[in-house]
C-alpha positions in Angstrom: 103.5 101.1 134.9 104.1 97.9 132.9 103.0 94.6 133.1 105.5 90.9 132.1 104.6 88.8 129.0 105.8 85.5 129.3 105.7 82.9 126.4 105.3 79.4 127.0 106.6 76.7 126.8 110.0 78.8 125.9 109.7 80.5 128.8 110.3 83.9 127.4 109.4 87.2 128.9 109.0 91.2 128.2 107.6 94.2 129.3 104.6 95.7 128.1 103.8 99.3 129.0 100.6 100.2 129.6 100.0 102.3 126.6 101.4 99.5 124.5 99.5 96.7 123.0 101.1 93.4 124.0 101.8 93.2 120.1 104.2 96.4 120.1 105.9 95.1 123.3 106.9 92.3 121.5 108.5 94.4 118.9 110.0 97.0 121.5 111.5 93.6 123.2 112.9 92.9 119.7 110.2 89.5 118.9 108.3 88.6 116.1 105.3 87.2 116.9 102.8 86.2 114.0 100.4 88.7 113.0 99.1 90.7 110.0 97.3 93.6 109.7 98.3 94.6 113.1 94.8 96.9 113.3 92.5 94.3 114.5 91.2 93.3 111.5 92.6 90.2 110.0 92.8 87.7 112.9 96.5 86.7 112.5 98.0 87.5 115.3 95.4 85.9 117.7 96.7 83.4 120.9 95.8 81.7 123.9 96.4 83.3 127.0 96.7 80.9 130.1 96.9 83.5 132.6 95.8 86.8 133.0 93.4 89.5 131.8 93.5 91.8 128.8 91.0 94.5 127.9 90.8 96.1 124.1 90.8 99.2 122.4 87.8 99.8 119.6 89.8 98.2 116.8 89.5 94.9 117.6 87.1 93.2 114.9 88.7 90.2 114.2 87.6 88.3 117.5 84.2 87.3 118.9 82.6 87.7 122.7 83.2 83.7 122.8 86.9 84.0 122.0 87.3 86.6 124.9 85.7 84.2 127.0 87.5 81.0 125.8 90.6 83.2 126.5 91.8 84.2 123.0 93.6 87.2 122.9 94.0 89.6 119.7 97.4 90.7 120.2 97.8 94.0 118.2 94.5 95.0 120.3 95.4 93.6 123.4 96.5 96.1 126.4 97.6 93.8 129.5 95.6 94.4 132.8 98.2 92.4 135.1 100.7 89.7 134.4 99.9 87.8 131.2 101.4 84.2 130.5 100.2 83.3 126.7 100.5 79.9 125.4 102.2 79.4 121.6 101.0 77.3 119.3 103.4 73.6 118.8 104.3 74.8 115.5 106.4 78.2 117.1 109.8 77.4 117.2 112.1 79.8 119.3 114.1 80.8 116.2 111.1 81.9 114.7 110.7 84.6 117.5 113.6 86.3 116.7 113.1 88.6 113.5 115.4 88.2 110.7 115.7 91.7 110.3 115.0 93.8 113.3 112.6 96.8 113.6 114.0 100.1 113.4 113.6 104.0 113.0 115.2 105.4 109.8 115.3 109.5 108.9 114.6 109.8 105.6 113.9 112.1 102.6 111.0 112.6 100.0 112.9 111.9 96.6 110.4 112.1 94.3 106.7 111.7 94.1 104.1 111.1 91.3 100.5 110.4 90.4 100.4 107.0 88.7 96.5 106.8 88.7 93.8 109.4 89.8 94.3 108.7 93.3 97.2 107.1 93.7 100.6 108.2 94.4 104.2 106.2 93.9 106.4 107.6 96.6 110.2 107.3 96.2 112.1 108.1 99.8 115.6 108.3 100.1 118.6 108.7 102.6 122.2 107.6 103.9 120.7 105.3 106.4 118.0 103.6 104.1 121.0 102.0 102.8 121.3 100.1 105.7 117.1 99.2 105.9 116.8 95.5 105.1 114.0 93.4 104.6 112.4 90.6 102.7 110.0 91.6 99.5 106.6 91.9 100.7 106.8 93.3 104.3 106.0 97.0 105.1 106.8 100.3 107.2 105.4 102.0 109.3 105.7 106.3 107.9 105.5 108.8 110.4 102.9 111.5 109.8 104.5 114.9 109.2 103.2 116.9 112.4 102.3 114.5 114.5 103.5 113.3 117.9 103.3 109.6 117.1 100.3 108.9 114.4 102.1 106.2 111.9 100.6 104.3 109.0 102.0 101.2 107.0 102.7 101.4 103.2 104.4 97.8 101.4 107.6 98.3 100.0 107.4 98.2 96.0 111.3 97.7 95.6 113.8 94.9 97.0 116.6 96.5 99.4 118.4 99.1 98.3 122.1 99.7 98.7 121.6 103.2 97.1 119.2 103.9 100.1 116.1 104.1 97.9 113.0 103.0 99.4 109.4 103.3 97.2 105.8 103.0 98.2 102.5 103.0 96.6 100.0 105.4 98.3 96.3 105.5 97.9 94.6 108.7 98.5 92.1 108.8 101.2 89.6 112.3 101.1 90.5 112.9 105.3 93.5 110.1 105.5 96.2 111.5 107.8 98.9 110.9 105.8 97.3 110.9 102.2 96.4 114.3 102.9 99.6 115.5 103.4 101.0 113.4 100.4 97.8 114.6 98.5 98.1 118.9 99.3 101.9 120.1 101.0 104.4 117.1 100.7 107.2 118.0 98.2 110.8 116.5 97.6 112.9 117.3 99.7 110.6 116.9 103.1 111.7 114.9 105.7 109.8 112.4 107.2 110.7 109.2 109.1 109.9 105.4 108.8 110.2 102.2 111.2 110.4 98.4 110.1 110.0 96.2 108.6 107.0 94.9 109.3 104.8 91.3 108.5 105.6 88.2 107.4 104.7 88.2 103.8 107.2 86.6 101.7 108.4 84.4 98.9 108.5 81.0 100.2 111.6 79.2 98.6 110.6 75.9 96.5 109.9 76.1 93.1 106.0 75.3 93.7 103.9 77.4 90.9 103.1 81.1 92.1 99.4 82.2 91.9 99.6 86.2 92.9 96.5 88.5 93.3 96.6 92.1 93.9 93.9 95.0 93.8 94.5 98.4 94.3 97.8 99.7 96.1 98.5 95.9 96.8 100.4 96.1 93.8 103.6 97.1 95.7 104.4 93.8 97.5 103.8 91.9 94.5 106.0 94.4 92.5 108.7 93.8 95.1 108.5 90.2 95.1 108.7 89.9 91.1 111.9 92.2 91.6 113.1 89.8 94.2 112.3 86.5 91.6 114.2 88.6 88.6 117.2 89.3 90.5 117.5 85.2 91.5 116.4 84.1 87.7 113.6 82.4 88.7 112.0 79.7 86.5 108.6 79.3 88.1 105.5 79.5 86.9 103.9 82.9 88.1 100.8 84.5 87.1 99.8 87.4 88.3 96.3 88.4 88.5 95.2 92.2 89.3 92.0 93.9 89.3 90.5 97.7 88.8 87.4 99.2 88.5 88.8 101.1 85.0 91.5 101.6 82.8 92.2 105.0 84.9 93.0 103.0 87.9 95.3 100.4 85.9 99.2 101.7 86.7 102.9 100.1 86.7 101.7 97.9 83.3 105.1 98.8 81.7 107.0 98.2 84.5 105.1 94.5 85.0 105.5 93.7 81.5 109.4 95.2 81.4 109.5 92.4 84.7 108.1 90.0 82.8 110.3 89.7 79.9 113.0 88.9 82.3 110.6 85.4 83.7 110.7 82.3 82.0 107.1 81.5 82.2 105.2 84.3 83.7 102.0 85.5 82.6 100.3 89.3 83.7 96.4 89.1 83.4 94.4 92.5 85.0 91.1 92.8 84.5 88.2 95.7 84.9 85.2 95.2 87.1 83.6 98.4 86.1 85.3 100.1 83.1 84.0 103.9 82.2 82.1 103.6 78.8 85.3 105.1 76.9 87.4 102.5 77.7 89.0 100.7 74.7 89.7 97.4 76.8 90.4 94.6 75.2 91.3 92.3 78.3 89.6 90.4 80.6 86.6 91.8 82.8 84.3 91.0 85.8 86.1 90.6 89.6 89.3 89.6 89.6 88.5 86.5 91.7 86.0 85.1 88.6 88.6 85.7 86.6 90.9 83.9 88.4 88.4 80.9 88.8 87.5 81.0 85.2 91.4 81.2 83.9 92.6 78.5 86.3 92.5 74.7 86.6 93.5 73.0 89.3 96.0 74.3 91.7 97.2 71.7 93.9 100.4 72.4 94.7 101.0 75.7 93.9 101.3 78.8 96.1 99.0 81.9 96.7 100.4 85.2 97.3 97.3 88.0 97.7 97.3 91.7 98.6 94.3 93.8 98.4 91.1 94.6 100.4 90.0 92.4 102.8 86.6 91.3 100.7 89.0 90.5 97.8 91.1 88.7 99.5 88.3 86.5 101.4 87.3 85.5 98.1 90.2 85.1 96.3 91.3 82.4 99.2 87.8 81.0 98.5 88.4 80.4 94.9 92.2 78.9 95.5 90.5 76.3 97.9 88.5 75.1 95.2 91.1 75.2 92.8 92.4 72.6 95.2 95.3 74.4 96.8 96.2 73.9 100.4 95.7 76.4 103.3 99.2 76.5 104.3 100.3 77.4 100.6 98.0 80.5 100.5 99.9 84.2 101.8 98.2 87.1 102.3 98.6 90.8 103.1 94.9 92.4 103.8 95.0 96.1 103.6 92.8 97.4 106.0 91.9 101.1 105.4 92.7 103.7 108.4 92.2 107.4 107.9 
């Protein structure tokens, strides 16, 4: 049984099965549709829906009783009841609906994979078709878990496209995560497993604005992508690039930042410690990255903010960029929400 989307005003429809939320219709019916974290957490793919009626499965955090009621719809949530007409936002344009690079399955292979902290894991995948697997630095897959009938979960790209049909991820390991577990105790090279995307809208906007870029944990790998992306055009920006950890143990892909770097014209790499162990010889800077960024920055208006990390960082990184004085509609952000 399925139900019809319609968007207005473009007057564009598509079928949403019942088992799909209206979010993955979209992306079955090959549209983009804004939205973020795409597990109910982060708000950004939130609408108005003129008619109909949704109900919601127990992911949906990022919306209130009194949105429900004013008629607000969580998309990636959002299972359609009946016929469901939902009303864009003036700033859609119909172009925008139509994904640059459109979702797809790809086979692939495990290449290599390696430890780069305690518990965190840089997978390289590889295969024929990943040549062909375009998208923009800073989007993400989805993997498939090995054994499954159709649990996935998202992983940022660390690279740019590949024409050698190399794709690499950065992989925290979860004690009980379905797919960290299998990374953590059987995967091996040579495994196959199988990935669809690209997913988000995270990207490098293209002026030549300062770039203010935040990253905690495994939301290193879209920044990593998008300072490839910025080498390979020879950009002269200003970019600082601000990344916290507890401890040195959890610091990784320094070299690789630094080797990036050198290639900038005026780029600057400041991580910090929040909690280093009491062996640490750490010279840098410490505290949360956020009051390091507010203590190592003036103002900010005009510049961009590109953020990936945990929710709470992020919150207050966006905080701290406000008062810095930069605008709303420069700030990016990728939140990683944690599934098991």
């Amino acid at each position: 049984m399925s139900h019809t989307i319609t968007l207005e005003p473009f007057g564009i429809d598509f079928p949403c099965h019942e088992d799909d939320t209206i979010l993955e219709a979209a992306f079955k019916a090959g549209l983009s549709l804004r939205y973020g974290c795409k597990h109910g957490g982060c708000g950004g793919c939130k609408v108005q829906i003129s008619e109909g009626e949704v109900d919601y499965n127990d992911h949906a955090t990022a919306i209130s009783e009194e949105e429900i009621d004013a008629g607000v719809a969580l998309l990636c949530c959002a299972y359609a009841e009946e016929d469901i007409v939902i009303t864009l936002d003036d700033d859609y344009s119909e172009e925008e609906l139509t994904p640059e690079f459109p979702l797809r399955v790809y086979p692939a292979k495990i290449a290599e994979l390696r430890r780069v902290t305690h518990d965190t894991v840089h997978l390289i995948l590889s295969g024929e078709e990943l040549a062909e697997y375009r998208f923009n630095p800073g989007q993400y897959l989805e993997i498939k878990v090995p054994g499954s009938e159709d649990t996935w979960r998202c992983f940022s790209m660390a690279n740019t496209p590949s024409a050698e049909g190399i794709t690499e991820l950065v992989v925290k390991i979860i004690p009980g995560g379905a797919f960290s577990s299998y990374l953590d105790t059987e995967a091996k090279p040579g495994d196959s497993v199988e990935i669809r995307g690209p997913y988000g809208q995270f990207q490098i906007s293209e002026t030549e604005a300062e770039i203010i870029m935040i990253a905690g944990g495994s939301g290193m790998a879209p920044i990593m992508a998008m300072l490839k992306q910025l080498v390979a055009e020879k950009s002269t920006r200003q970019i600082s690039f601000y990344f916290g950890a507890r401890a040195v143990k959890d610091l990784y892909f320094i070299d690789e930042i630094n080797a990036l770097g050198e290639q900038l014209d005026n780029f600057r790499f400041i991580p910090a410690l929040s909690a280093p162990d009491p062996d640490d010889d750490w010279q840098g800077e410490h505290g949360y990255i956020t009051d390091v960024l507010a203590r190592n920055t003036d103002s900010l208006r005009g510049a961009e903010g590109y953020l990936c990390g945990p929710p709470p960082m992020i919150d207050a990184a966006i905080d701290v960029l406000r008062d810095k004085g930069m605008f709303n509609a420069r700030i990016r952000f990728d939140k990683f929400v944690q599934n098991s």
